[in-house]
Each structure stands twice: as structure tokens, then as C-alpha cells.
N, C-alpha and C positions, 0 to 999 in steps of 0.2 A: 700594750704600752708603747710600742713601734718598733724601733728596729735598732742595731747596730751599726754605727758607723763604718765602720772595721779601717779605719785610718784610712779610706777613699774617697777625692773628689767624688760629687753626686754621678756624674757621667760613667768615669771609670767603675765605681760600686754597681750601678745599674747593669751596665756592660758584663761586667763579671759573673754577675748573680745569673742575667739571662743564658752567657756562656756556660754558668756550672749546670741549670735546671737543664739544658739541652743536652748536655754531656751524661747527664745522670738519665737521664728519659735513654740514649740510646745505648751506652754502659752497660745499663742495670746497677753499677756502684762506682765509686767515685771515693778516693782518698783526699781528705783535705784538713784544716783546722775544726776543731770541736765548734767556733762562733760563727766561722763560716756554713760548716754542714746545718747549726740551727737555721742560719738566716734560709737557706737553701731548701730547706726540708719545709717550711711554709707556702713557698713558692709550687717547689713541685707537688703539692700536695692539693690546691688550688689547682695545677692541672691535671690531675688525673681525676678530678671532679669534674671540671669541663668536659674530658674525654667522657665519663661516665656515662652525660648526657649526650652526648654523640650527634646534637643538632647542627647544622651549619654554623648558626651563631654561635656556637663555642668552636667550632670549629678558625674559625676567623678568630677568637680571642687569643686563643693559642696558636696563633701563627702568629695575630701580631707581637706576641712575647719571644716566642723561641727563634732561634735562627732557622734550622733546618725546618726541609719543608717535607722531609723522607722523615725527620725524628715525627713531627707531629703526626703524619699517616700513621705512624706503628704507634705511636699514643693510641691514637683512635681505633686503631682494626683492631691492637694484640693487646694492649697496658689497660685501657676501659673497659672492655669484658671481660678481660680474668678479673677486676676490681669491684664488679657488676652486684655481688651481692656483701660486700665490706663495707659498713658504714665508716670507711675513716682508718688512720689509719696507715697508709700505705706504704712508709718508709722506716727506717731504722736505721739507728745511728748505734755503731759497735766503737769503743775507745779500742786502741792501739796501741798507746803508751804516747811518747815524747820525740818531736824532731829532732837530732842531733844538732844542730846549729843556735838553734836560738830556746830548745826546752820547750814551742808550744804543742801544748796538748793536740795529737792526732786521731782523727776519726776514721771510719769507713763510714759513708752512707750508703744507701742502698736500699733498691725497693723491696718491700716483701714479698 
């Protein structure tokens, strides 16, 4: 259907989204908003697909998305082959309850 605004200029949403996937890839989890972890959980999920395949060309696609250039190595050497025989899949999203500030719904993401 697309995507979620989340109340951000195009640039700053972009920015955000690539900083959360690269946080989560070298993490392992990541606390944030229930709309957020969705938007995020499509993205990483997309790269751990890429790593799967583990050819240069996807190598380069996930660099040109993530910032680090250490996170994308450990996609490919350690995050692709454990994911090697899961069709899909990869992350999980656990509720938390509620932010004290403003009540929104909080998440854990996290790969499996």
C-alpha cells in the first residue's frame, strides 16, 4: 500500500529509517515506536535477503543503503548464513507497553 509518513520531511524519514536498519543489523534489537519498528522491519528484511545472496551486487545495494561499511560485512559473513535456509522471516517485533511522555505504543525489534 506504501509507507508511513511518521510526521518527517522525505529526507529526514529516509535518513532515519537507513540509521535505524544499520542500528538493528549491528544491535541485534532496537527499542523504538510500534510504526516505526513496522516501517523498519520491511527495510531490514530486504537486507538480509540481499546478504542471503551474498554476490557483489547485493553487496553494493546494501552499502548503498546502510551507513556502515563494518555493519554490512557482518550482514554478509554472520546475519546471511545463519538466515541461509529461512525463507523469510527474519525479525520480530515484541510490544513493551507505553512511553511515559506522550503514551505511544513501544516496541523491541529484533532479528530472530
Amino acid at each position: 500500500m506504501g509507507y508511513q509518513k511518521l510526521g518527517l520531511n522525505t529526507g529526514h524519514r529516509k535518513a532515519m529509517l537507513r540509521n535505524m536498519v544499520t542500528s538493528l543489523i549491528k544491535e541485534k534489537r532496537i527499542q523504538t515506536t510500534e510504526t516505526r519498528a513496522k516501517e523498519v522491519k520491511s527495510i531490514a528484511e530486504k537486507m538480509v535477503t540481499l546478504a542471503k545472496q551474498g554476490d557483489l551486487a547485493a553487496r553494493r545495494q546494501a552499502l548503498a543503503y546502510m551507513y556502515d561499511e563494518e555493519v554490512v560485512r557482518d550482514l554478509f559473513d554472520k546475519v546471511g548464513p545463519k538466515y541461509a535456509d529461512r525463507p523469510g522471516g527474519y525479525t520480530r517485533i515484541i510490544k513493551v507497553g507505553h512511553r511515559r511522555g506522550d503514551a505511544a505504543p513501544m516496541v523491541i525489534l529484533e532479528l530472530v
